[in-house]
N, C-alpha and C positions, 0 to 999 in steps of 0.2 A: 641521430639527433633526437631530440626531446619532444618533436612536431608529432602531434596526433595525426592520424593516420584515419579518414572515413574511408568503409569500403563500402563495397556495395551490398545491399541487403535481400538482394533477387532469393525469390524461395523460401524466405522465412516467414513464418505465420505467426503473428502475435496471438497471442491467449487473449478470448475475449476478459474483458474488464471485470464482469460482473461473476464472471465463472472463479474457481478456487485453483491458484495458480501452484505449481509445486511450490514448495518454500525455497526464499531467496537461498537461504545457507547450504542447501543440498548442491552435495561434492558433484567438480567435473565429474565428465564418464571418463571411465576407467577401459582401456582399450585391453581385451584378450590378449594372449603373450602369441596367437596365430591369427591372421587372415583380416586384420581391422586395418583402418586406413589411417593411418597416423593425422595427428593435429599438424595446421601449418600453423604461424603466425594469425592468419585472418581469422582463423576459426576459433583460436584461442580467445582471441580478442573480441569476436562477437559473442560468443559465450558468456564472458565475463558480462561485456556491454547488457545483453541480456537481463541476468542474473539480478544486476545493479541497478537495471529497469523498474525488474519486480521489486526489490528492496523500498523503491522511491512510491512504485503506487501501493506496496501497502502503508505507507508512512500515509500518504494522502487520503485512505480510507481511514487509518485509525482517529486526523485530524478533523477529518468530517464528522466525526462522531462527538468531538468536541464541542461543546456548547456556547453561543455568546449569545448576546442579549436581543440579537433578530431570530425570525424562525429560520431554519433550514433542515431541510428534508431530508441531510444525509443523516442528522442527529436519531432519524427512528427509521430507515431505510434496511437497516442490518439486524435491527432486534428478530429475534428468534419465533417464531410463533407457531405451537402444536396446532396441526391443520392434518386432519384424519389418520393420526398418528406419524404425520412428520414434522420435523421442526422444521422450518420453512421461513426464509427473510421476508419480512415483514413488505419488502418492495416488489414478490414477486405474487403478493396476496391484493394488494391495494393501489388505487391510483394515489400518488400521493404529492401534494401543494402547501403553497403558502398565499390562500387569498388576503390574508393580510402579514406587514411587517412583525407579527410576534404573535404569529399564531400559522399552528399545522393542520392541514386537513387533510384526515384519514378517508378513502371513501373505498372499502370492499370488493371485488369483485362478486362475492359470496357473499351477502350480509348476514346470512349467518355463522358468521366468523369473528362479528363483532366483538361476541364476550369474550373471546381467546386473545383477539387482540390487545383489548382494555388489560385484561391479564397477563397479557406478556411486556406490556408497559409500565403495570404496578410491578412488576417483580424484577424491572430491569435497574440499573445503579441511574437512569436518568433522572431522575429527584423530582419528575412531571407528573401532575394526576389528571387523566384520561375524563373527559367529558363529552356522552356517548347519547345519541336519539337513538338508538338501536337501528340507523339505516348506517352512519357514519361515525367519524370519533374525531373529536379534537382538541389540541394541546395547544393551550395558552404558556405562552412562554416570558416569562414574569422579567423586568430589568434586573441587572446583575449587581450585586454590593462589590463595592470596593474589596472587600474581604474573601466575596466569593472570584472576582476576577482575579485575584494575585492566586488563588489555590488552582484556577484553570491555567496561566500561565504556566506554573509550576510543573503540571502534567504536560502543557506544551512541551517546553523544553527537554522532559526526561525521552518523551518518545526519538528524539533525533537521536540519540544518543546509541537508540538498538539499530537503529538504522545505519547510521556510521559504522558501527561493530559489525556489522551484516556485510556491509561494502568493502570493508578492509580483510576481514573472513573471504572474500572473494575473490580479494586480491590476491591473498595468498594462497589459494589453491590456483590462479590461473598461474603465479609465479613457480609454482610447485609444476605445475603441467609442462609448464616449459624446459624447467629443470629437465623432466624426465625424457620431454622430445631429445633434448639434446647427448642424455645417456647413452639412449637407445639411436644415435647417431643419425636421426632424421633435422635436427638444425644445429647449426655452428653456433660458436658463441655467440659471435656477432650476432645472428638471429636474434637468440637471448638477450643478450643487452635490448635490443629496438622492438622486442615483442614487452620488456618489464616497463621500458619507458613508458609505451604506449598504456599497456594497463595503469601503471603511475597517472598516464593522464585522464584514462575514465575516471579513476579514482578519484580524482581532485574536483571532477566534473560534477560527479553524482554527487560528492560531500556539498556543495557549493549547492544544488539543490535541495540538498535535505536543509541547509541551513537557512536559503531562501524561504521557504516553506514554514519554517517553526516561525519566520520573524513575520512573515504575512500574518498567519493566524493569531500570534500574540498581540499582532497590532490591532487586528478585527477583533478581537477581546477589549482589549483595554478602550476602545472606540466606540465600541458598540452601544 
């Protein structure tokens, strides 16, 4: 049947959020032609599940970085910043808030990191200029033109688009996986049929996310 299938998730460890997850698109494993333990259906299908995970929270990082006419923290959270000769996310150097609706507040752990910061703000594509006491740094975040909101839409909707591609690339390496269980005579067809279904239904799942997502954020655009 066509009915998704949860199984149980006992023993799987998610990746923390903030850490650098493999990329979604990187191929199942590939099982030796000796001594490895074949894929069943569940394992297939959690994999994928997985995979399609990742896909969805980098879509939600990349949409954070997207700007609308409130402040928000994830907008300068990921910028880059030389910190004793490493580049270093910007969130993992400062506390960082929004004491008011359209303004960010940088405040260092190291204050003298200030000027690297300020500098790694002027030289990012954020189109904001850094205004610094030398203890702190903050960014006023100006309301949006009509003209600048339709060109942020714009970048809304392209990023769903790598993300779809990403999930469908997934699908077809779990349907490729399964293909080859069945070569190598560890599932029947039948297996196949109700393992491609089920991935058919993460697939429909996770696209259905990514689309909720682009229309959230276009709305908070256009709102803002």
């Amino acid at each position: 049947s066509g009915t998704l299938v949860e199984y149980p998730r006992a023993g799987r460890v998610a990746s923390p959020r903030l850490a650098s997850p493999p990329p979604p698109h990187a191929s199942f494993r590939t099982r030796p032609s000796l001594g490895d333990v074949p894929m069943s259906i569940e394992e297939i299908a959690l994999e994928a599940e997985d995979r399609m995970e990742k896909s969805v929270a980098l879509l939600v990082d990349q949409l954070r970085g997207i700007r609308t006419g409130r402040a928000n923290v994830g907008l300068v959270e990921s910028i880059r910043v030389e910190y004793y000769g490493s580049s270093t996310p910007l969130k993992q150097l400062a506390n960082l808030s929004t004491p008011e609706p359209q303004q960010i507040l940088i405040r260092p752990f190291d204050p003298s990191v200030v000027g690297d910061i300020v500098k790694a703000i002027q030289t990012s594509d954020l189109g904001l200029t850094p205004n610094s006491d030398g203890k702190a740094v903050r960014l006023n975040i100006p309301p949006l033109s009509v003209e600048n909101r339709k060109k942020l839409v714009g970048r809304v909707k392209a990023l769903p688009e790598e993300a779809r591609v990403s999930i469908r690339n997934i699908r077809r390496d779990a349907n490729k996986q399964a293909d080859q269980e069945q070569a190598d005579k560890i599932l029947t067809e039948d297996d196949v049929t109700t393992c491609k279904e089920e991935i058919q239904g993460l697939t429909k799942k996770f696209e259905a996310k990514v689309n909720d997502l682009a229309d959230k954020k276009a709305g908070e655009i256009m709102e803002s």
